[in-house]
VOGU-3710 file (C-alpha; in Angstrom, 3 decimals, decimal comma):
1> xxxxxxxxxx> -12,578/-156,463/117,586  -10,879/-154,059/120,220  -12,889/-151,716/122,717  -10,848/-148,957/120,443  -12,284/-150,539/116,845  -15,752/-150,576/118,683  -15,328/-146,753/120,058  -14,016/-145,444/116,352  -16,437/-148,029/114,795  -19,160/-146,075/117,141
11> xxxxxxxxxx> -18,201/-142,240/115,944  -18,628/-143,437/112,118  -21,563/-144,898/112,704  -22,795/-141,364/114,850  -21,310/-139,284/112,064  -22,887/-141,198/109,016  -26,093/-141,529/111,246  -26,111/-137,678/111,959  -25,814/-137,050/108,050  -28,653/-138,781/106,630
21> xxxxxxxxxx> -30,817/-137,909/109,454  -30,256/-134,134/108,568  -30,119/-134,617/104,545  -33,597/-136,002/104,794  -35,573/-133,719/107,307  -33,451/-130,698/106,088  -33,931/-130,787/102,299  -30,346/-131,909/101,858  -28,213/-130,233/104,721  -25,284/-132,086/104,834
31> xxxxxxxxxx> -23,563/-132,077/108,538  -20,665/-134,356/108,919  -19,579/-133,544/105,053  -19,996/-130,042/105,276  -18,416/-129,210/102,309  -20,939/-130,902/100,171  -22,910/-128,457/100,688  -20,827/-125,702/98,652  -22,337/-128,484/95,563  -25,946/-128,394/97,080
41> xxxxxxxxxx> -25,664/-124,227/96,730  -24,512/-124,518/93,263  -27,046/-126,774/92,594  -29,979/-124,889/94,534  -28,766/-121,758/92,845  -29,432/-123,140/89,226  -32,004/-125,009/90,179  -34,050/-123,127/92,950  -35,759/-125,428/95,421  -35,810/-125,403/99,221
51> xxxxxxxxxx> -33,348/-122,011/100,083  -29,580/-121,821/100,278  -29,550/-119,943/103,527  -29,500/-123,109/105,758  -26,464/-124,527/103,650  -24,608/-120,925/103,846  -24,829/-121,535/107,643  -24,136/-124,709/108,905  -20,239/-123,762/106,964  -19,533/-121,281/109,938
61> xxxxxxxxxx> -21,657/-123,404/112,185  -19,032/-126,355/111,472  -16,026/-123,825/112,047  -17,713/-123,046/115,544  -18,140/-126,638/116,462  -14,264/-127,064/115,593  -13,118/-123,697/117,663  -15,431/-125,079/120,735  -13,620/-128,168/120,451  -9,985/-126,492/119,903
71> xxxxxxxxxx> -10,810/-124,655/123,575  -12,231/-127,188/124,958  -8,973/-129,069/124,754  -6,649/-126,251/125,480  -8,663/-126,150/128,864  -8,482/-129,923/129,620  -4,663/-129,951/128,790  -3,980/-126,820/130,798  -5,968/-128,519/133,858  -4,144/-131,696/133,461
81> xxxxxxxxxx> -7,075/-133,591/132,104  -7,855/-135,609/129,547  -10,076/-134,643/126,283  -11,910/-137,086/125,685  -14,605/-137,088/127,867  -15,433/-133,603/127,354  -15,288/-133,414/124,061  -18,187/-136,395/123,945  -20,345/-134,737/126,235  -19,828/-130,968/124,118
91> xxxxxxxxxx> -20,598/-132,819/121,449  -23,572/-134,458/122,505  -25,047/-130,998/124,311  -24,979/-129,815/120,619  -26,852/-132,406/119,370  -29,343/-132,872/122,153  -29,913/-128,795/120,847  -30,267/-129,649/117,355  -32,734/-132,751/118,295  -35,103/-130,683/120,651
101> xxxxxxxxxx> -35,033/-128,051/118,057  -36,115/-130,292/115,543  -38,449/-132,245/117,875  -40,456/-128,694/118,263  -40,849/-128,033/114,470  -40,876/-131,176/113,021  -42,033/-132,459/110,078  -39,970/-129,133/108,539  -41,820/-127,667/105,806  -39,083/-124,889/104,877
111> xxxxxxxxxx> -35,279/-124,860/105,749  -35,747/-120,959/106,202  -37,509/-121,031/109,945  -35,843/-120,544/112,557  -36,334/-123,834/114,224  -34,796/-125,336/110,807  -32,206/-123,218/111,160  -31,205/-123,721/114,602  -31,410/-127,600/114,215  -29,275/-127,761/111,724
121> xxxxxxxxxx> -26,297/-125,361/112,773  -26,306/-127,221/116,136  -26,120/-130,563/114,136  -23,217/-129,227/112,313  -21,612/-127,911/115,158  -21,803/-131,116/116,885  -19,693/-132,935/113,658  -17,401/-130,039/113,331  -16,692/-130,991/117,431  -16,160/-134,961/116,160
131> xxxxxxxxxx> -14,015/-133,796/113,373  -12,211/-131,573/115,268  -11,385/-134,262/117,984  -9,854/-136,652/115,553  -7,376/-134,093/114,907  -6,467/-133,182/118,180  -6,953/-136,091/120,526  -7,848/-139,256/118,291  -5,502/-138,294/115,776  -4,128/-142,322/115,943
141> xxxxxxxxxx> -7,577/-143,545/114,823  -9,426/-143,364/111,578  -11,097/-140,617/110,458  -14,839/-140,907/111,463  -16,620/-138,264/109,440  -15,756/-138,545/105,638  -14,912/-141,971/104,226  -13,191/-141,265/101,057  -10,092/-141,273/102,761  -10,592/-144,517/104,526
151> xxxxxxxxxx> -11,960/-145,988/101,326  -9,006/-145,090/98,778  -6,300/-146,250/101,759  -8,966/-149,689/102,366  -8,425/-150,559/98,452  -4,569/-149,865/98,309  -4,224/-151,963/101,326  -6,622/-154,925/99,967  -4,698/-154,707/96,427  -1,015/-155,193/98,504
161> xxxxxxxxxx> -2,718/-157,833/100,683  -4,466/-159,820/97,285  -0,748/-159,749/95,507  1,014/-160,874/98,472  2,677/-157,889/99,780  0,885/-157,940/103,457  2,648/-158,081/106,581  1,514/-157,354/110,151  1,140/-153,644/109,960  -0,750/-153,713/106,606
171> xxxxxxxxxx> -3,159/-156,320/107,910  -3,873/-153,991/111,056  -4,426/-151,096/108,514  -7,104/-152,917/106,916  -9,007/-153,851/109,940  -8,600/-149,685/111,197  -10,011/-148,721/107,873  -12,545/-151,243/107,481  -14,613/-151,123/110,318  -15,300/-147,453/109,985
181> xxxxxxxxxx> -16,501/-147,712/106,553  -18,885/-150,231/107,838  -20,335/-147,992/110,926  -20,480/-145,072/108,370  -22,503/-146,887/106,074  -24,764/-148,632/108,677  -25,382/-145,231/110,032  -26,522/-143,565/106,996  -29,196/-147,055/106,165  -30,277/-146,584/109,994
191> xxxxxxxxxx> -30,011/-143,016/110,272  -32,378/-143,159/106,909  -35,319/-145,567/108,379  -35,268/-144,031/111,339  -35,972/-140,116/110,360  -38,675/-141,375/108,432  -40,566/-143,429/111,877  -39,566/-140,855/113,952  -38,356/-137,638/112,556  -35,835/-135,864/114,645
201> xxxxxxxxxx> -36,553/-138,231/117,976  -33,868/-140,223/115,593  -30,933/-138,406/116,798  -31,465/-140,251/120,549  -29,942/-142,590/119,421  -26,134/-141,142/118,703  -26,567/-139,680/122,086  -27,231/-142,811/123,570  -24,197/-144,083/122,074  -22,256/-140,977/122,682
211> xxxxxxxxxx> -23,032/-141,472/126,652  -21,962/-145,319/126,719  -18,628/-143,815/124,879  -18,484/-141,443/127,334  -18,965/-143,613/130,822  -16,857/-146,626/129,029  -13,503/-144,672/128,706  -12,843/-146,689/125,861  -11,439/-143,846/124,043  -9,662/-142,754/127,315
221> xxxxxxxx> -6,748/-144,294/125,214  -3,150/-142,607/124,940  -3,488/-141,090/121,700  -4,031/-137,742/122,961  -0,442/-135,507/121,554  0,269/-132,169/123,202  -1,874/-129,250/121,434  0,517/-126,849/119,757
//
């Protein structure tokens, strides 16, 4: 496995970490895969439970995370920079936020205070940055924040691979889908034990891994394309 596979491998593994830590102290906020919350809303508003006002917000709190990240690279590239780096360390500000907010209120006994709040819109802002910079500067790499994609392309691959139809460049493919999917997935088991020992002290953890990303350079890679 490349320092790249281990980088992207890294971000899934943040993003599907992030999630589950948020689902579970937040009643169900969804961060990385914001738009499941537009079926938690319908589902909160037929079945009333913990508040919609939380899910309302972390939508624009996404779009936020995304513009930050869209000026943040504008900057860099005008300054002759790269993106990388910055956008690691915005994005780990953002979550450092959300976990000291959380730290403060925790355990959360209502998504409607504004300690809730503020934890989770600067936990979605933090994945809108991620998803954001896999647009803009890792846009060669897997996605790192929703897995469907990488699961549907993973299976087409395998199925052209099992009947004998794989060649160098569809082998590769499998290995860039795969690997994600796996640091998603291990995310969301650890990201689950470890809200549960430690409530939001869990989200250390991606910023531990967001600073060794960070000092490494390993995504210091020349993938970045001109921003339009």
């Amino acid at each position: 496995m490349t320092r790249l596979t281990l980088a992207t491998t890294g971000l899934a593994f943040i993003a599907g970490y992030v999630d589950t830590v948020c689902f579970v102290a937040l009643f169900g906020l969804f961060t990385a895969h914001v738009t499941g919350n537009f079926v938690l809303i319908g589902a909160e508003l037929a079945n009333p439970g913990h508040g919609v006002l939380l899910k309302f917000l972390a939508f624009p709190a996404f779009i936020a995370g995304i513009a930050l990240a869209r000026m943040l690279v504008l900057l860099a590239t005008a300054r002759g920079y790269r993106s990388s780096t910055p956008l690691l360390v915005l994005q780990a500000l953002l979550l450092l936020a959300s976990g000291a907010s959380g730290w403060c209120a925790a355990p959360f006994t209502s998504t409607e205070t504004a300690a809730a709040i503020a934890t989770g819109l600067f936990a979605a802002a933090a994945m809108g940055v991620q998803n954001a910079a896999g647009r803009l500067v890792w846009h060669t790499l897997s996605p790192t924040t929703v897995m469907t994609g990488n699961v549907t392309q993973l299976v087409l691959d395998v199925v052209d691979w099992l009947r004998g139809a794989a060649d160098d460049a569809l082998r590769q493919r499998i290995g860039k889908f795969f690997w994600p999917i796996v640091g998603f997935g291990a995310g969301a088991v650890v990201g689950g034990l470890a809200v549960l020992q430690v409530s939001m002290l869990a989200l250390l953890l991606p910023l531990a891994i967001l600073a060794l990303l960070a000092v490494s350079g390993s995504l210091d890679v020349d993938c970045e394309k001109p921003v339009g």
